[in-house]
N, CA, C and O of each residue as an XYZ file, in Angstrom:
272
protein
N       0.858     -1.167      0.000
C       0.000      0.000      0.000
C       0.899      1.223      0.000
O       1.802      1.481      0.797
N       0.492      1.914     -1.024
C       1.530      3.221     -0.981
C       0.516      4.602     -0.656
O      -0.642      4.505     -1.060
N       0.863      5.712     -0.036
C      -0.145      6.627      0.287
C       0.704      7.935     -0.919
O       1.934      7.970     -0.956
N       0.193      8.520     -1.454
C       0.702      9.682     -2.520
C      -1.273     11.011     -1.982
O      -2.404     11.038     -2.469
N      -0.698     11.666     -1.007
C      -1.044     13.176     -0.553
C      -2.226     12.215      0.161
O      -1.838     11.384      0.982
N      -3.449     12.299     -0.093
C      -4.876     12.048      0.669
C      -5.063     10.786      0.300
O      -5.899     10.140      0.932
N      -4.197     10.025     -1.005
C      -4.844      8.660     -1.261
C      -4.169      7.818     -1.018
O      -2.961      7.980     -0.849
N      -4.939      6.343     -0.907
C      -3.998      5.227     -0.376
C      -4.074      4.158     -1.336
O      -5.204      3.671     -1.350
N      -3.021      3.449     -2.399
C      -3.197      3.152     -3.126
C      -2.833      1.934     -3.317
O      -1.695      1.818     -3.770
N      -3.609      0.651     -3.061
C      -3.026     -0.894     -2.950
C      -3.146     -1.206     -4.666
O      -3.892     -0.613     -5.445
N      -2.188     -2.304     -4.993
C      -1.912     -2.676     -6.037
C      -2.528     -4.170     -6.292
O      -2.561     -4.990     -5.374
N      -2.860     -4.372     -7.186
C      -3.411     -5.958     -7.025
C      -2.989     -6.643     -8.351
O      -3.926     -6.812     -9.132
N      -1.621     -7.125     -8.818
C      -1.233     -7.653    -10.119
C      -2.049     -8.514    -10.631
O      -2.676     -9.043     -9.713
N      -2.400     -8.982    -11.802
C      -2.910     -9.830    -12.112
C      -2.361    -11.585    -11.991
O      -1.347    -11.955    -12.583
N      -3.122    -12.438    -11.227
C      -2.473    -13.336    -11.690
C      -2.923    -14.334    -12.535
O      -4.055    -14.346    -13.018
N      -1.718    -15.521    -12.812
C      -2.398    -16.591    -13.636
C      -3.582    -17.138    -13.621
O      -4.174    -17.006    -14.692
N      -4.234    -17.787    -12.688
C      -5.030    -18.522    -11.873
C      -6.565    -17.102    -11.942
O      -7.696    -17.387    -12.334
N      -6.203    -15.892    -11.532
C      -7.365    -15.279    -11.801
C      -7.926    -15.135    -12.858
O      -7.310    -14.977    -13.913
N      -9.526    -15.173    -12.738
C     -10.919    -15.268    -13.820
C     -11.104    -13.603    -13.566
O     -10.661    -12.741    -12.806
N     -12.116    -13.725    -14.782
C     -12.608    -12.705    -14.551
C     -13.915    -12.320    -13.292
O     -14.228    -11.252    -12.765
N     -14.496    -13.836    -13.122
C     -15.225    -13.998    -11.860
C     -14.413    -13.417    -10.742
O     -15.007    -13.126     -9.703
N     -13.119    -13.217    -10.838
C     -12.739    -12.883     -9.644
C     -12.617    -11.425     -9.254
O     -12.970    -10.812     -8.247
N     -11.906    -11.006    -10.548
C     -12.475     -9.345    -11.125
C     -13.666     -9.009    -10.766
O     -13.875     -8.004    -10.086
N     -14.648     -9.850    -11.198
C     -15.825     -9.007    -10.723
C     -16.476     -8.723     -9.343
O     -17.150     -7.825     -8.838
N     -15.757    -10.368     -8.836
C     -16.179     -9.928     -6.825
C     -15.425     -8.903     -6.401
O     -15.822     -8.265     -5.426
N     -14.287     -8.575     -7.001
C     -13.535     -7.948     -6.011
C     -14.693     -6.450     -6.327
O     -15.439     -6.114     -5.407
N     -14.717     -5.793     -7.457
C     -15.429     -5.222     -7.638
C     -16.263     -4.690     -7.162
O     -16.390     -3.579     -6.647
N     -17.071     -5.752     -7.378
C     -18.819     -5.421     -6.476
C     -18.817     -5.290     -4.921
O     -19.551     -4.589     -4.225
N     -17.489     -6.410     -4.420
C     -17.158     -6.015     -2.984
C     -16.906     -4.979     -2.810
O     -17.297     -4.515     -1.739
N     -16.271     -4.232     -3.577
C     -15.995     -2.721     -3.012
C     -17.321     -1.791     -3.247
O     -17.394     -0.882     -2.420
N     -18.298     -1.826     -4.125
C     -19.168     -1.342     -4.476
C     -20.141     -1.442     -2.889
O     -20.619     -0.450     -2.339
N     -20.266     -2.852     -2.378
C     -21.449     -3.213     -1.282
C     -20.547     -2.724      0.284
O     -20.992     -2.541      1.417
N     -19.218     -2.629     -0.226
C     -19.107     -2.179      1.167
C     -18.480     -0.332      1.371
O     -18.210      0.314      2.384
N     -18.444      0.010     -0.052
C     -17.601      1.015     -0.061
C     -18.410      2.417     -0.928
O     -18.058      3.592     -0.821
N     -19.582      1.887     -1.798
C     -20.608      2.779     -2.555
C     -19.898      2.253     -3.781
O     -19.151      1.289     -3.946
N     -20.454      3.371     -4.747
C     -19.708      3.898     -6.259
C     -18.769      4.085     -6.483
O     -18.624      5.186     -5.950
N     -17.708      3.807     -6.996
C     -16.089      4.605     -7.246
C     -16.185      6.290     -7.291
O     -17.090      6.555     -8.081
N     -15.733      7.249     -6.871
C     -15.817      8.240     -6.642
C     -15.718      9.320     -5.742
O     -15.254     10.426     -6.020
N     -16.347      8.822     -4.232
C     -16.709      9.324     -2.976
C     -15.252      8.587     -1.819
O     -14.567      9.286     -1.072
N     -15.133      7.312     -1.961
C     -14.441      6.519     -1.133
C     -13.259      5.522     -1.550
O     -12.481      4.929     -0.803
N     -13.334      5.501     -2.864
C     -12.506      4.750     -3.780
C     -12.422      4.636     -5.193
O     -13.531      5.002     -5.580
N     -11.673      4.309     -6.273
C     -11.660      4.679     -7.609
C     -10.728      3.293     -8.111
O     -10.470      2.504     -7.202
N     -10.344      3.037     -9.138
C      -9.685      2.133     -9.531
C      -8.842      2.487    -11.397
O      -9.276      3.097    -12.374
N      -7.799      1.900    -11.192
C      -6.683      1.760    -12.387
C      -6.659      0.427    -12.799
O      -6.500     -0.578    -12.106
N      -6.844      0.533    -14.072
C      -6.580     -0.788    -14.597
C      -5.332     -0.632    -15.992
O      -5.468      0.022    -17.025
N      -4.762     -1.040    -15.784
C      -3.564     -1.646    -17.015
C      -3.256     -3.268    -17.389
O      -3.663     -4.331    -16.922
N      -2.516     -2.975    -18.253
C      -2.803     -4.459    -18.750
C      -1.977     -5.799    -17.636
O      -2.037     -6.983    -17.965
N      -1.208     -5.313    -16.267
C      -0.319     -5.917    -15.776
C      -1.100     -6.019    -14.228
O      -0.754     -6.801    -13.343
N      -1.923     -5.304    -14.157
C      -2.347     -4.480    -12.314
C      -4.072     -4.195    -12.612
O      -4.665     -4.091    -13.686
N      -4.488     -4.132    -11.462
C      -5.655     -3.338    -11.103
C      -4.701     -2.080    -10.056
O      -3.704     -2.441     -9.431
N      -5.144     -0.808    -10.021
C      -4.420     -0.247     -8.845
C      -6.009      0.334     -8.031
O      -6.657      1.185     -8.641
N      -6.445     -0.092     -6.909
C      -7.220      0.179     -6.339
C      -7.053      1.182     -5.299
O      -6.530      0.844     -4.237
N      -7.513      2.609     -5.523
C      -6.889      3.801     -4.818
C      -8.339      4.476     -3.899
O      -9.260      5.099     -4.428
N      -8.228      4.177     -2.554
C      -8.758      4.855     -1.721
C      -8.665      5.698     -0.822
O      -7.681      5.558     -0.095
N      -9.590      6.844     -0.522
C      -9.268      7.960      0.528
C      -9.199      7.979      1.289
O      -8.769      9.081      1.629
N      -9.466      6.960      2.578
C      -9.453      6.567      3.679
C      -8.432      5.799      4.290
O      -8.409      5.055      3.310
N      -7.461      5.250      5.118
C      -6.486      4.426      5.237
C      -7.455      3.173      5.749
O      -6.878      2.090      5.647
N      -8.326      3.122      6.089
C      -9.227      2.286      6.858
C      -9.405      1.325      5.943
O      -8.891      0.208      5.875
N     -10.560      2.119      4.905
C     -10.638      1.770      3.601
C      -9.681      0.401      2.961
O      -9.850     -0.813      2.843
N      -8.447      1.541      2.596
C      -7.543      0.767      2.072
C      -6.966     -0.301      2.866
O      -6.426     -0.998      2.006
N      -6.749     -0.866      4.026
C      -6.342     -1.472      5.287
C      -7.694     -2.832      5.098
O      -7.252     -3.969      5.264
N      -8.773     -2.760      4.870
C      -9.889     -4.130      5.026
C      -9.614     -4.422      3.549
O      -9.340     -5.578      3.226
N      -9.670     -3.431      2.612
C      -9.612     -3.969      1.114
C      -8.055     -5.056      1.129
O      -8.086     -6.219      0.726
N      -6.944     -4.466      1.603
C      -6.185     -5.223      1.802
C      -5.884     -6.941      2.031
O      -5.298     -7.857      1.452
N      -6.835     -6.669      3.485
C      -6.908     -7.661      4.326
C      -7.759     -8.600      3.311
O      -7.710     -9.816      3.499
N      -8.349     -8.211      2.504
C      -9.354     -9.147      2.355
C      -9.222     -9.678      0.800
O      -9.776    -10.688      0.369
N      -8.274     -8.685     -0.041
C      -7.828     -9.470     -1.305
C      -6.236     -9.607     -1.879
O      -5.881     -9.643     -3.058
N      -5.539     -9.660     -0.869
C      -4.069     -9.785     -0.445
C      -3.977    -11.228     -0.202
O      -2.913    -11.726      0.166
């Protein structure tokens, strides 16, 4: 987790073994526990990473815990 000014920004590489089913829980998990991307969290995608960047350290700290 890297913090750059107000945001906290965990990285999540892609791996072999991940579906896109898995893409999409992580997703919607953040959606049911976190709202819309916008207010509390936002996301980067490239062809190597998701970079999942939130405003809260809290935030970023359970998202962690829970797809790390």
């Amino acid at each position: 987790m890297t913090q750059t000014s107000q945001e906290y920004r965990v990285t999540r590489p892609w791996r072999p073994q991940d579906t896109n089913l898995v893409w999409e829980k992580m997703i919607f998990w953040c959606i049911e526990n976190f709202g819309l991307p916008g207010k509390r969290w936002n996301s980067a995608t490239s062809m190597h990473e998701t970079e999942f960047i939130f405003y809260d350290i809290a935030d970023a700290s359970l998202f962690s815990l829970k797809w790390s």
